[in-house]
Predicted model as a PDB file, atoms N, CA, C, CB and O in Angstrom, pLDDT in the B-factor column:
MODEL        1                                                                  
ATOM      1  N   UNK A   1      31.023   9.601  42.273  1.00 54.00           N  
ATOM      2  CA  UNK A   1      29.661   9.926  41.898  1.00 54.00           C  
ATOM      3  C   UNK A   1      29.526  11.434  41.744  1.00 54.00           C  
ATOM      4  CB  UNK A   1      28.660   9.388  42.940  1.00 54.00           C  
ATOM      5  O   UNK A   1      29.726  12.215  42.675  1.00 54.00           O  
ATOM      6  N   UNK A   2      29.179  11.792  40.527  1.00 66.00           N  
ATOM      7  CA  UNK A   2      28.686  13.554  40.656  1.00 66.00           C  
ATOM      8  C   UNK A   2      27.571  13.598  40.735  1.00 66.00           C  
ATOM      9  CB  UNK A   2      28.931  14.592  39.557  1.00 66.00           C  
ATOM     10  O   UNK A   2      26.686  13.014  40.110  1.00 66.00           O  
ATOM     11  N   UNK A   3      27.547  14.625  41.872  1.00 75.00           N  
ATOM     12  CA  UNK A   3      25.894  15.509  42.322  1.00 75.00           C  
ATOM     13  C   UNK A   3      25.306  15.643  41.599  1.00 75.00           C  
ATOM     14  CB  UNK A   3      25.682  16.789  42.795  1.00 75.00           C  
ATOM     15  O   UNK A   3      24.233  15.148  41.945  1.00 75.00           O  
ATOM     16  N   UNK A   4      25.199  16.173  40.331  1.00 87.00           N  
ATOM     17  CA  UNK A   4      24.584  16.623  39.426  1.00 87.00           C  
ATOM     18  C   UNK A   4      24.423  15.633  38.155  1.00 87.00           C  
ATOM     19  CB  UNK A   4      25.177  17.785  39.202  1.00 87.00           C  
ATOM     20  O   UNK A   4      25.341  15.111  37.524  1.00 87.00           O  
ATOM     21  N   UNK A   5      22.866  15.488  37.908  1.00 93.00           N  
ATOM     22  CA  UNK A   5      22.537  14.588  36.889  1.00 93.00           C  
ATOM     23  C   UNK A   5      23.027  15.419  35.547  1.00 93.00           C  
ATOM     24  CB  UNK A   5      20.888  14.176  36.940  1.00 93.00           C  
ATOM     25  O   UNK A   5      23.096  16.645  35.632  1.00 93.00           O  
ATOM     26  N   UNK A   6      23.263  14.960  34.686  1.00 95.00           N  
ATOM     27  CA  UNK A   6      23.076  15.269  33.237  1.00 95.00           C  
ATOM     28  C   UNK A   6      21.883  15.168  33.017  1.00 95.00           C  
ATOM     29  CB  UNK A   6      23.738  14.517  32.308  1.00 95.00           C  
ATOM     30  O   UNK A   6      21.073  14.714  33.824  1.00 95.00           O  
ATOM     31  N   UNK A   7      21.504  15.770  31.373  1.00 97.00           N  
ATOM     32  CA  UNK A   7      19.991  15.681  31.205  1.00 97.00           C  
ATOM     33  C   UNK A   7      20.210  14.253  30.647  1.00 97.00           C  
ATOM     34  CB  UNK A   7      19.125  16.916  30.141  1.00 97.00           C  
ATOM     35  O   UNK A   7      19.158  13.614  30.668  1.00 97.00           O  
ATOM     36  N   UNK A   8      21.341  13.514  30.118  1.00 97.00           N  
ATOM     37  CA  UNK A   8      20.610  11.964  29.989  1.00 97.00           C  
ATOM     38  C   UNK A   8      20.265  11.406  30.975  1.00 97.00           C  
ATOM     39  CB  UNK A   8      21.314  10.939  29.456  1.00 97.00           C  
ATOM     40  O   UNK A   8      19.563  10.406  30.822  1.00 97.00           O  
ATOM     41  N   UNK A   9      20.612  11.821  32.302  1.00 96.00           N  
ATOM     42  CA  UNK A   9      20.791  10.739  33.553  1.00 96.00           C  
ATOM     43  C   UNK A   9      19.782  11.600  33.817  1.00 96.00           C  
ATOM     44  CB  UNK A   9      22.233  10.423  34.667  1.00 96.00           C  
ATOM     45  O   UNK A   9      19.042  10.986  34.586  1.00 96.00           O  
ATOM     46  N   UNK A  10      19.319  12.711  33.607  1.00 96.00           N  
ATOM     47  CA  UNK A  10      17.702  12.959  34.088  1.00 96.00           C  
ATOM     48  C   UNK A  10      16.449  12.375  33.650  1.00 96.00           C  
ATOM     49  CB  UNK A  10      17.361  14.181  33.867  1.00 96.00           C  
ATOM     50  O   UNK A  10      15.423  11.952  34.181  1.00 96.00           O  
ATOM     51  N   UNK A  11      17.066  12.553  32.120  1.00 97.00           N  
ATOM     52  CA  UNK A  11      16.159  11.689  31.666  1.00 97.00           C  
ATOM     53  C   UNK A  11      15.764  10.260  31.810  1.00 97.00           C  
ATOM     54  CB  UNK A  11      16.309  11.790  30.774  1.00 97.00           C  
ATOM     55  O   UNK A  11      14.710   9.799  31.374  1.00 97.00           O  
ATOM     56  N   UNK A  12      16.441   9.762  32.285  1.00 96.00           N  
ATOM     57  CA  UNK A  12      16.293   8.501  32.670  1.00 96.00           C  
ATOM     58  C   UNK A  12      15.873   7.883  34.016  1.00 96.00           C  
ATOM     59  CB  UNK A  12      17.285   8.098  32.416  1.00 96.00           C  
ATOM     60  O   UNK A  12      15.448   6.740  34.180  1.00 96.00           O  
ATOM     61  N   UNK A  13      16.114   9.074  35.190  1.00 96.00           N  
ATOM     62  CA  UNK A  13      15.390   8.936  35.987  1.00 96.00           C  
ATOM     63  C   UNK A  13      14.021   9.108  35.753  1.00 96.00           C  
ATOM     64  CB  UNK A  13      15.780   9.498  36.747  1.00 96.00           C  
ATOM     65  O   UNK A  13      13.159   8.331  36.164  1.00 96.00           O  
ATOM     66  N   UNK A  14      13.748  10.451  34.882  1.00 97.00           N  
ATOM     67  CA  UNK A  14      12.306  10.606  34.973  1.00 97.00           C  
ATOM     68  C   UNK A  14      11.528   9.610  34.936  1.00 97.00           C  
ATOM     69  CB  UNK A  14      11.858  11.304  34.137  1.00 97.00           C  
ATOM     70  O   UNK A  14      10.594   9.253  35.653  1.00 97.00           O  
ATOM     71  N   UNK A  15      12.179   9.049  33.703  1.00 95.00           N  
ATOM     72  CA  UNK A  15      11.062   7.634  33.177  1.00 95.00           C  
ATOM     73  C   UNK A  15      11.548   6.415  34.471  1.00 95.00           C  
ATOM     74  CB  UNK A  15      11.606   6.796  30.984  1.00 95.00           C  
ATOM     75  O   UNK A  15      10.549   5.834  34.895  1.00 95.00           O  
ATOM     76  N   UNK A  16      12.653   6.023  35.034  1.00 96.00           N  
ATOM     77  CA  UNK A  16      12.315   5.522  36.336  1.00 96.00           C  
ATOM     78  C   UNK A  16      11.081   5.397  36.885  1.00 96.00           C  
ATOM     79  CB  UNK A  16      12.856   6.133  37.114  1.00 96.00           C  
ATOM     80  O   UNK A  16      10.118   4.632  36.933  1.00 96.00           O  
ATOM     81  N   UNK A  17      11.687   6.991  37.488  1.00 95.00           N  
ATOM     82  CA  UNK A  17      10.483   7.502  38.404  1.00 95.00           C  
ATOM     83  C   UNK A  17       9.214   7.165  38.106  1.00 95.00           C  
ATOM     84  CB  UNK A  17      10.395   8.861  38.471  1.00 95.00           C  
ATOM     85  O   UNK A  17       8.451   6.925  39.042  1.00 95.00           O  
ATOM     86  N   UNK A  18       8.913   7.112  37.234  1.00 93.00           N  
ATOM     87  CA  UNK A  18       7.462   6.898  36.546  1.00 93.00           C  
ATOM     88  C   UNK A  18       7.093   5.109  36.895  1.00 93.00           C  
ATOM     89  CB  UNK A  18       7.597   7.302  34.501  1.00 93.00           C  
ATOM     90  O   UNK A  18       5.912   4.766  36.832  1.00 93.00           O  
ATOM     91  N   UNK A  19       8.242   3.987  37.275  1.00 93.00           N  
ATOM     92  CA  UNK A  19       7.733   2.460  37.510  1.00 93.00           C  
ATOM     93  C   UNK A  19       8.350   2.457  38.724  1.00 93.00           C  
ATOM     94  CB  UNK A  19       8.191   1.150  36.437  1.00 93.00           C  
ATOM     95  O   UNK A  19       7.839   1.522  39.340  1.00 93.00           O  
ATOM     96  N   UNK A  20       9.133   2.965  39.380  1.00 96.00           N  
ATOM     97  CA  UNK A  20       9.378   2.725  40.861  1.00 96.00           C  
ATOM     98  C   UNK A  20       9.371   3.931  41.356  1.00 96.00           C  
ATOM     99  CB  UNK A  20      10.631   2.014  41.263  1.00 96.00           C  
ATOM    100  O   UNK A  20       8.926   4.857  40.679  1.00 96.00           O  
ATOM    101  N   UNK A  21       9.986   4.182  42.945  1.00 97.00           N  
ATOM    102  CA  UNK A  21       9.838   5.154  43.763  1.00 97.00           C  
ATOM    103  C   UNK A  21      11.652   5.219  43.991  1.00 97.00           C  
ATOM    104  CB  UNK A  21       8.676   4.787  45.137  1.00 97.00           C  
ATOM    105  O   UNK A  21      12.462   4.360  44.338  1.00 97.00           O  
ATOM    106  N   UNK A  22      11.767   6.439  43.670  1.00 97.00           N  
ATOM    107  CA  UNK A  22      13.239   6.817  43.348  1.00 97.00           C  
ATOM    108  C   UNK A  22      13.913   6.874  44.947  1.00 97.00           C  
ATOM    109  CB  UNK A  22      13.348   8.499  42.401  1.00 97.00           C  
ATOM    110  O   UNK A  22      13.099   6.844  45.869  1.00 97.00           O  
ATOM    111  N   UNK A  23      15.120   6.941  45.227  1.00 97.00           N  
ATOM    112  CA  UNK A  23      15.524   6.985  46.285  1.00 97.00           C  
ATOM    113  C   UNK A  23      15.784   8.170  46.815  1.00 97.00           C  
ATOM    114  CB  UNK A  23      16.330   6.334  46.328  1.00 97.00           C  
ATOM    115  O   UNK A  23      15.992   9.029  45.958  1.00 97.00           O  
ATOM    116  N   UNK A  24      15.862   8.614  48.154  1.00 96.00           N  
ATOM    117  CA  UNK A  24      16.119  10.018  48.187  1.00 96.00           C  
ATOM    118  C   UNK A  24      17.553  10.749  47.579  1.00 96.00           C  
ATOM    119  CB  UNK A  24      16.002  10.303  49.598  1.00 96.00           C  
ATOM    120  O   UNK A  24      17.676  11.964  47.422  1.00 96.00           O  
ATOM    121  N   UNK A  25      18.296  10.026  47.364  1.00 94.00           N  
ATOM    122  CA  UNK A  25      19.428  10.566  46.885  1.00 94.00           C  
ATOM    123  C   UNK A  25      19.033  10.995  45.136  1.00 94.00           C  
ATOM    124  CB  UNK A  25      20.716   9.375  47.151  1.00 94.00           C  
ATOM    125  O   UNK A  25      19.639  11.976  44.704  1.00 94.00           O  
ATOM    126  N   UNK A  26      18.348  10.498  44.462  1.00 95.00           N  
ATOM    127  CA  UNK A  26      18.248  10.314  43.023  1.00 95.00           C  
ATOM    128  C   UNK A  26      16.924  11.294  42.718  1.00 95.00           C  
ATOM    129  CB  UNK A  26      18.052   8.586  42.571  1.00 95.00           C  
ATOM    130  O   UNK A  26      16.688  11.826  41.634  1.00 95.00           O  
ATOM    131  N   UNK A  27      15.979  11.424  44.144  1.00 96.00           N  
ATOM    132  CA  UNK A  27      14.763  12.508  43.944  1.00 96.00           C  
ATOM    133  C   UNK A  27      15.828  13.478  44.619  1.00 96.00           C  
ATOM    134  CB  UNK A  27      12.957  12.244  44.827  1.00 96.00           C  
ATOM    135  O   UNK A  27      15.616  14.476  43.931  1.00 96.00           O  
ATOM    136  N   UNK A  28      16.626  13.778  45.324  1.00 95.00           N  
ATOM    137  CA  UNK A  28      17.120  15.284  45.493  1.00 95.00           C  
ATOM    138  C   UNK A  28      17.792  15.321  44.078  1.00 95.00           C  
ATOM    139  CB  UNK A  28      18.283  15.646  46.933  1.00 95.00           C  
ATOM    140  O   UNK A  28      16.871  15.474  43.275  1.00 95.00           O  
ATOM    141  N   UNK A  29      19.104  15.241  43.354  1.00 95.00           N  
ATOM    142  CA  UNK A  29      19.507  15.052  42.356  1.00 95.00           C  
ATOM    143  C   UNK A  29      18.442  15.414  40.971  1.00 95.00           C  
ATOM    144  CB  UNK A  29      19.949  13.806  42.570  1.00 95.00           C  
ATOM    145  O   UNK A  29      18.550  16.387  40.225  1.00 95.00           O  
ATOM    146  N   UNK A  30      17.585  14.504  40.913  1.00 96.00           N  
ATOM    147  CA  UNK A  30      16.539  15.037  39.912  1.00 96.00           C  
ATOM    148  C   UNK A  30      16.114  16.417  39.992  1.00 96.00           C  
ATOM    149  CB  UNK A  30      15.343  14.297  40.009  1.00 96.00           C  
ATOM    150  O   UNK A  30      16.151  17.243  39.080  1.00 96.00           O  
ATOM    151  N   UNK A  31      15.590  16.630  41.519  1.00 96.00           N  
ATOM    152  CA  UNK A  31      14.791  17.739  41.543  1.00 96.00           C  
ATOM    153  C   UNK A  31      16.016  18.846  41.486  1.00 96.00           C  
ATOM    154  CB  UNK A  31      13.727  17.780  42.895  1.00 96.00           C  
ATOM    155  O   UNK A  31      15.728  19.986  41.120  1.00 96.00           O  
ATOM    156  N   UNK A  32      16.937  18.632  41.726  1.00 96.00           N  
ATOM    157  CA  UNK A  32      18.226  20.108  41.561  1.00 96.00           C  
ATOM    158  C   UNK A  32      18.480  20.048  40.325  1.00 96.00           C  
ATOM    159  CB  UNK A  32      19.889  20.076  42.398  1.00 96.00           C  
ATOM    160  O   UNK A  32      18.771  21.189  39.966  1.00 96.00           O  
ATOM    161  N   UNK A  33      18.537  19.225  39.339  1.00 96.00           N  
ATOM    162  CA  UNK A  33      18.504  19.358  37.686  1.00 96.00           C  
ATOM    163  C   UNK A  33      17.751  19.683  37.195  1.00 96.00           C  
ATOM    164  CB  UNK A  33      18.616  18.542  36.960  1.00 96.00           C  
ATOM    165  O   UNK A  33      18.110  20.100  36.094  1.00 96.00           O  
ATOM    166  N   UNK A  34      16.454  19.790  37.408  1.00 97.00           N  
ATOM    167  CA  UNK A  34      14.853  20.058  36.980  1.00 97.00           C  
ATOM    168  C   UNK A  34      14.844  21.536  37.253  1.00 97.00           C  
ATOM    169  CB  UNK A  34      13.538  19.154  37.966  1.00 97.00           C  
ATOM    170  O   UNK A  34      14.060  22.354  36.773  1.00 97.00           O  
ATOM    171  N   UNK A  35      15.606  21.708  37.904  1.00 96.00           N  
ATOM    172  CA  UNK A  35      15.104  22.916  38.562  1.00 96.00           C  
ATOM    173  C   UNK A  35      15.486  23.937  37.736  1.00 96.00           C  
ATOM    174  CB  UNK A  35      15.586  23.145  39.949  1.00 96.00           C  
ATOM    175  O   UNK A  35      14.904  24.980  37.439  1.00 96.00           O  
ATOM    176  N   UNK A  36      17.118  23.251  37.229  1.00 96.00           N  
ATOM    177  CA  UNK A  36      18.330  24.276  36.519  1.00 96.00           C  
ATOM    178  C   UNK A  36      18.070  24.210  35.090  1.00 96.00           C  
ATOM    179  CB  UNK A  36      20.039  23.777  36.779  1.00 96.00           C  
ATOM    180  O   UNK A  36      18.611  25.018  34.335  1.00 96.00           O  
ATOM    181  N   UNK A  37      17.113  23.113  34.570  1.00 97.00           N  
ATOM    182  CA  UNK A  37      16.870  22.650  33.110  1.00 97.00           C  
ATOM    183  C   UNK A  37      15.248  22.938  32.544  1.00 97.00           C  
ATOM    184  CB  UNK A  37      17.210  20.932  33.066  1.00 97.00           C  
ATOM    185  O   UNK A  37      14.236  22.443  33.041  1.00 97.00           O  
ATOM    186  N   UNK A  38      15.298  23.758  31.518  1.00 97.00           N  
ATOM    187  CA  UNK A  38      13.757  24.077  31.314  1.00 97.00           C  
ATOM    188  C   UNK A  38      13.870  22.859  30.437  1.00 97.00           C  
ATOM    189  CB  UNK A  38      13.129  25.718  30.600  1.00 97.00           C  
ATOM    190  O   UNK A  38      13.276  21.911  30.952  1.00 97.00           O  
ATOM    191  N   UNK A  39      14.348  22.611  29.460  1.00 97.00           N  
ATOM    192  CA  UNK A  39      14.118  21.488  29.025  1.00 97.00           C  
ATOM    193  C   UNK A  39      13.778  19.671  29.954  1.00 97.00           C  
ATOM    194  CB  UNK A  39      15.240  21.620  28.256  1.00 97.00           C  
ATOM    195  O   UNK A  39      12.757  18.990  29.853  1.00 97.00           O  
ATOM    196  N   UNK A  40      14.729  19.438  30.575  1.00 97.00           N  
ATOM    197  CA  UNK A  40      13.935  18.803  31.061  1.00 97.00           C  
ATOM    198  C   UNK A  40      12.985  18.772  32.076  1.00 97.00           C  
ATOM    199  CB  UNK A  40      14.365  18.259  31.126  1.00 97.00           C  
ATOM    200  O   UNK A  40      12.413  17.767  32.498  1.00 97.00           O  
ATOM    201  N   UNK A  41      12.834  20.014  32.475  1.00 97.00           N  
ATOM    202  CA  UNK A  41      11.166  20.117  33.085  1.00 97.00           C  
ATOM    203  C   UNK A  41      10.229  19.867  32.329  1.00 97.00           C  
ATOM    204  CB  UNK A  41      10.682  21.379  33.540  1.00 97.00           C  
ATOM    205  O   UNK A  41       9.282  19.132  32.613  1.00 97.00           O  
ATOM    206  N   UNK A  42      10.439  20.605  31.017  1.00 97.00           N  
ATOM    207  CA  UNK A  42       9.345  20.226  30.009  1.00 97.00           C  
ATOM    208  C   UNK A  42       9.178  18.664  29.777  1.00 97.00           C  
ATOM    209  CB  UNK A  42       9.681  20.906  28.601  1.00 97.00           C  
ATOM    210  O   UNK A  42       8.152  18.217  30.290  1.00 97.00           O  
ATOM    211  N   UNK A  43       9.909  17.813  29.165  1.00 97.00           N  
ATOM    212  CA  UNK A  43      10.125  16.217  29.152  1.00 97.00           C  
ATOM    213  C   UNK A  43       9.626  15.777  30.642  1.00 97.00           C  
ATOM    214  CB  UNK A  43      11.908  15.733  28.859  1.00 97.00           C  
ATOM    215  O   UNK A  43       9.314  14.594  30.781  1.00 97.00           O  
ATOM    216  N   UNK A  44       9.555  16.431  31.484  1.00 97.00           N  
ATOM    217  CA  UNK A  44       9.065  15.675  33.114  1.00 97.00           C  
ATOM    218  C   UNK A  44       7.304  15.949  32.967  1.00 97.00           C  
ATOM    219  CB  UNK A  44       9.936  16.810  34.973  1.00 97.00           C  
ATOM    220  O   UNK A  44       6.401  15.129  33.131  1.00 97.00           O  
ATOM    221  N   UNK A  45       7.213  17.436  32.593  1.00 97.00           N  
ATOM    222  CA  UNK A  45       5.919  17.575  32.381  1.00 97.00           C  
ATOM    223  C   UNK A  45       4.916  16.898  31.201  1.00 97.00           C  
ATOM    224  CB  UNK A  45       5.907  18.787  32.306  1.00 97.00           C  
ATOM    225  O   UNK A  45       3.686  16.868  31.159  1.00 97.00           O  
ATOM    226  N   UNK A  46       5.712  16.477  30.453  1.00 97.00           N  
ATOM    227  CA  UNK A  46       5.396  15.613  29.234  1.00 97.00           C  
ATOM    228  C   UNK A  46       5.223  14.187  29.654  1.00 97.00           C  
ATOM    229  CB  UNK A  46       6.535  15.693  28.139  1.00 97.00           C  
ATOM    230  O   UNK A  46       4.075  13.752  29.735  1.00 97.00           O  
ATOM    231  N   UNK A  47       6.123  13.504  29.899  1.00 96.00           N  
ATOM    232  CA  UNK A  47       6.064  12.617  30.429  1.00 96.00           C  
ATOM    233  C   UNK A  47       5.652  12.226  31.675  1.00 96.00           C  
ATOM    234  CB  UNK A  47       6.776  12.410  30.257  1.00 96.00           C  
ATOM    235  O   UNK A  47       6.306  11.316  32.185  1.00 96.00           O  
ATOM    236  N   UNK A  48       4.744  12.673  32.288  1.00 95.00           N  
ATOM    237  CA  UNK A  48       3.499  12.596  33.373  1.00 95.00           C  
ATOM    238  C   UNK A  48       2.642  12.698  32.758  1.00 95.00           C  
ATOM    239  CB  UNK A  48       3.291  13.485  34.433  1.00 95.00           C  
ATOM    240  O   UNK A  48       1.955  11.684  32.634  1.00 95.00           O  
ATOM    241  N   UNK A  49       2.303  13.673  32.199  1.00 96.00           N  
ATOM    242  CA  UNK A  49       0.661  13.562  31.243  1.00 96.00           C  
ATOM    243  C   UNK A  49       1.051  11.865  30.377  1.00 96.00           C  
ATOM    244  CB  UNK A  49       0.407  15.463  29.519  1.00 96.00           C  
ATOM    245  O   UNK A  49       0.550  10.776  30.656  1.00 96.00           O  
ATOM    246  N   UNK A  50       1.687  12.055  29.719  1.00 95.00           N  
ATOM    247  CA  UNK A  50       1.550  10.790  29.045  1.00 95.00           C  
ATOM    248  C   UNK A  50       0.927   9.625  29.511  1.00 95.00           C  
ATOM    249  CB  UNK A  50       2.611  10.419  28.775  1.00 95.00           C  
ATOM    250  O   UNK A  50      -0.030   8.960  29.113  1.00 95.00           O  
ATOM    251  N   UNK A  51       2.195   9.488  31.046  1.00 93.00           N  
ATOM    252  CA  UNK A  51       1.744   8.447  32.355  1.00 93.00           C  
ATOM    253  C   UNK A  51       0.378   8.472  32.480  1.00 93.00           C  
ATOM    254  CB  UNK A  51       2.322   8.853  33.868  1.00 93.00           C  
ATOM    255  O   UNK A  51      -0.360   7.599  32.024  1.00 93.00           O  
ATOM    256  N   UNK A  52      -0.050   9.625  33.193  1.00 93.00           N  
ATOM    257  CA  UNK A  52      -1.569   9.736  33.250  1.00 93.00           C  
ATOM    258  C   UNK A  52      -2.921   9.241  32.509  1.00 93.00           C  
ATOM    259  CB  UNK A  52      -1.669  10.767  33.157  1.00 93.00           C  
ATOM    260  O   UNK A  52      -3.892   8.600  32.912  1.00 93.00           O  
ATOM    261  N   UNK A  53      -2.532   9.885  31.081  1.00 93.00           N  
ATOM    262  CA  UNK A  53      -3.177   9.512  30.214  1.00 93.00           C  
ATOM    263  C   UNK A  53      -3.277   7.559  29.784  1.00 93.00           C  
ATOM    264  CB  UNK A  53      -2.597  10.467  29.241  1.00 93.00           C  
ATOM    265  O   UNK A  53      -4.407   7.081  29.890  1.00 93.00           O  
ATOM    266  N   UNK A  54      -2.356   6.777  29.429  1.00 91.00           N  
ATOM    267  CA  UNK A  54      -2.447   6.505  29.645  1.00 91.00           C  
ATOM    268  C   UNK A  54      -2.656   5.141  30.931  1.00 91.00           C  
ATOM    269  CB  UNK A  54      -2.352   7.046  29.035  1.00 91.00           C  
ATOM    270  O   UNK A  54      -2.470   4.031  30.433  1.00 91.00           O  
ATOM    271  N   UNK A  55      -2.875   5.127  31.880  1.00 88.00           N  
ATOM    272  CA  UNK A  55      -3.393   4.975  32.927  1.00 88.00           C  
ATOM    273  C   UNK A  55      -5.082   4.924  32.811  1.00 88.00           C  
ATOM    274  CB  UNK A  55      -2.816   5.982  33.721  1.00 88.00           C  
ATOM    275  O   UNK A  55      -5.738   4.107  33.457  1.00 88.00           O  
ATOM    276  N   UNK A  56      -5.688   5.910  31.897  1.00 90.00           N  
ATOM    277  CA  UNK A  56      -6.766   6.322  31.965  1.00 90.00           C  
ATOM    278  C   UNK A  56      -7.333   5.136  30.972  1.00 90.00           C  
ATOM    279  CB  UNK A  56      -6.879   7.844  31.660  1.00 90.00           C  
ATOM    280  O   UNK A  56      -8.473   4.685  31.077  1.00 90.00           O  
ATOM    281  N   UNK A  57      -6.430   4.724  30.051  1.00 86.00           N  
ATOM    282  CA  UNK A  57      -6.743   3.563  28.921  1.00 86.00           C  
ATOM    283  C   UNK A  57      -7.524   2.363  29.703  1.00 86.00           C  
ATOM    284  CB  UNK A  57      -5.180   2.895  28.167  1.00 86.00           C  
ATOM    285  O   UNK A  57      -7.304   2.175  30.900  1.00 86.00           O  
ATOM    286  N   UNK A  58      -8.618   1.410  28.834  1.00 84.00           N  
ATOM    287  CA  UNK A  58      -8.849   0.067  29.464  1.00 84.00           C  
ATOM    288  C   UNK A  58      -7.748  -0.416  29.638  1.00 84.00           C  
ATOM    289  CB  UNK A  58      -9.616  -0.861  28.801  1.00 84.00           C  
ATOM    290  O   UNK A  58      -6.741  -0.119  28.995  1.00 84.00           O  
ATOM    291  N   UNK A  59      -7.845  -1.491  30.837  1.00 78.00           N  
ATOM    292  CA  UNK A  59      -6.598  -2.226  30.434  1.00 78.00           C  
ATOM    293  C   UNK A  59      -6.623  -3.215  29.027  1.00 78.00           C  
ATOM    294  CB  UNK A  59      -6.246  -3.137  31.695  1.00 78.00           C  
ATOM    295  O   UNK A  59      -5.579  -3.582  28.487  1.00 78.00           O  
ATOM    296  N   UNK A  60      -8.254  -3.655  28.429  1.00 70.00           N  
ATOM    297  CA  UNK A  60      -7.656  -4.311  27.332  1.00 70.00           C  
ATOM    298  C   UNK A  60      -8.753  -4.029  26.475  1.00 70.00           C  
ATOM    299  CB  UNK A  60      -7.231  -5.835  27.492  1.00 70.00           C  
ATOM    300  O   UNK A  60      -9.962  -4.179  26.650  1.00 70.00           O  
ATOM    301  N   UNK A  61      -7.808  -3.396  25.084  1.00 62.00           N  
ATOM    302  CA  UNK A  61      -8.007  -2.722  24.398  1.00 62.00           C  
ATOM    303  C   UNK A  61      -8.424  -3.592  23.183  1.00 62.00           C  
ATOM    304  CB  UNK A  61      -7.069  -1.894  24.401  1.00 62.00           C  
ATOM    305  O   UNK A  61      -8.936  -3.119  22.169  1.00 62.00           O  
ATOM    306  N   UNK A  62      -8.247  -4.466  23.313  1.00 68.00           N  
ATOM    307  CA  UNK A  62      -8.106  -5.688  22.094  1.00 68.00           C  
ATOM    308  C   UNK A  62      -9.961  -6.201  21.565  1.00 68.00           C  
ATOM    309  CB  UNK A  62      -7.036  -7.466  23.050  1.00 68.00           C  
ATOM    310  O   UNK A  62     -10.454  -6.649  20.530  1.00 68.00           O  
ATOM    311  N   UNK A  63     -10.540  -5.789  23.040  1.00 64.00           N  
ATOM    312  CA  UNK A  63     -12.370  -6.111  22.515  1.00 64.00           C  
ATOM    313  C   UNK A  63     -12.962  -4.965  22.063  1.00 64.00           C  
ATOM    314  CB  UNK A  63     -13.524  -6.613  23.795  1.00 64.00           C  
ATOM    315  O   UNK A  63     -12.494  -3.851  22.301  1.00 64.00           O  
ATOM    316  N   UNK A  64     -13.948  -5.151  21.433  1.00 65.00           N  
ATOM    317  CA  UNK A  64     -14.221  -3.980  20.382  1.00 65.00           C  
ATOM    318  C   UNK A  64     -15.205  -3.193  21.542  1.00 65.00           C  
ATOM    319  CB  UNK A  64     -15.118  -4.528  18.611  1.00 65.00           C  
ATOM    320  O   UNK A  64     -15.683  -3.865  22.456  1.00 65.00           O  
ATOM    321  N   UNK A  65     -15.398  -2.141  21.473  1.00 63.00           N  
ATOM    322  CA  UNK A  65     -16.041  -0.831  22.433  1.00 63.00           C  
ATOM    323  C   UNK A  65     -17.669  -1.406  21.856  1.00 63.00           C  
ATOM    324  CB  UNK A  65     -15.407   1.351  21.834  1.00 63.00           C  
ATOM    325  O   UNK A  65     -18.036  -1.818  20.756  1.00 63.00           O  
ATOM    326  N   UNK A  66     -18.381  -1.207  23.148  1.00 68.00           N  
ATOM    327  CA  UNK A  66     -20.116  -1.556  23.004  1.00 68.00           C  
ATOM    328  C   UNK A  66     -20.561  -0.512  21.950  1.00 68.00           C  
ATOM    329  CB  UNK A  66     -21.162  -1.292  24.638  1.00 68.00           C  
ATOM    330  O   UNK A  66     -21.366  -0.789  21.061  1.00 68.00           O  
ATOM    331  N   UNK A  67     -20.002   0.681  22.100  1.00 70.00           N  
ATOM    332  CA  UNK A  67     -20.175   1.920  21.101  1.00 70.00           C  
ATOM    333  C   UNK A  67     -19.935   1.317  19.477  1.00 70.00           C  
ATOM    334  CB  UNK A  67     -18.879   3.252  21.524  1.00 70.00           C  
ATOM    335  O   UNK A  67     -20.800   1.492  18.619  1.00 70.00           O  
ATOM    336  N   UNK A  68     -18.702   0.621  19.203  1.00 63.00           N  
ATOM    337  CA  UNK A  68     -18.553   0.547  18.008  1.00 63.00           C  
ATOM    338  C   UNK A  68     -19.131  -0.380  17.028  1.00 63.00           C  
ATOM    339  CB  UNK A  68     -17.551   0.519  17.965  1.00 63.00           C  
ATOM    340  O   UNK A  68     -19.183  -1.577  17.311  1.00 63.00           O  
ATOM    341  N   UNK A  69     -19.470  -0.046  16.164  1.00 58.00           N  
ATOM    342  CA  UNK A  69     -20.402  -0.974  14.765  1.00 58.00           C  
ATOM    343  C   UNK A  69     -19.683  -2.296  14.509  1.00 58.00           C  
ATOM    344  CB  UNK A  69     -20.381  -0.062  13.002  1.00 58.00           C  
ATOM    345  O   UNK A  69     -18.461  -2.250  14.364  1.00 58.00           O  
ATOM    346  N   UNK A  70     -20.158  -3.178  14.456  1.00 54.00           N  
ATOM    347  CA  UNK A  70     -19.647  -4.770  14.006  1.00 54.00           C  
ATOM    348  C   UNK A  70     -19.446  -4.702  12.994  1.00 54.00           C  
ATOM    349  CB  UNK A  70     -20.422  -5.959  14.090  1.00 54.00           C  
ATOM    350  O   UNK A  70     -19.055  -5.692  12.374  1.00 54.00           O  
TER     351      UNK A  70                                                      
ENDMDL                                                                          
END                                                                             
């Protein structure tokens, strides 16, 4: 096993991270690649807003908004 993620294997935690709760071995690992990678800090910071955002969505999007015209 190497210590050190690649940015694919970062990347792929990130988005993990984002549906489960990473293990401590895989959040130290992340966070020592994040640290060394502006790029994928940026893609971590990207991909949280995204999360966030939507999160913020109805969950169902499919009925028309009371706001909108028939």
């Amino acid at each position: 096993m190497r210590f050190l993620y690649n940015c694919k294997q970062a990347h792929q935690m990130v988005s993990e991270g984002l549906d489960r709760q990473l293990n401590f071995s895989e959040r130290l690992q992340l966070k020592l690649h994040l640290s060394m990678c502006h790029s994928c800090s940026n893609f971590n910071g990207q991909m949280l807003t995204l999360h966030r955002a939507m999160r913020q969505l109805p969950a169902n999007t499919s009925e028309p908004r009371k706001d909108q015209k028939k």
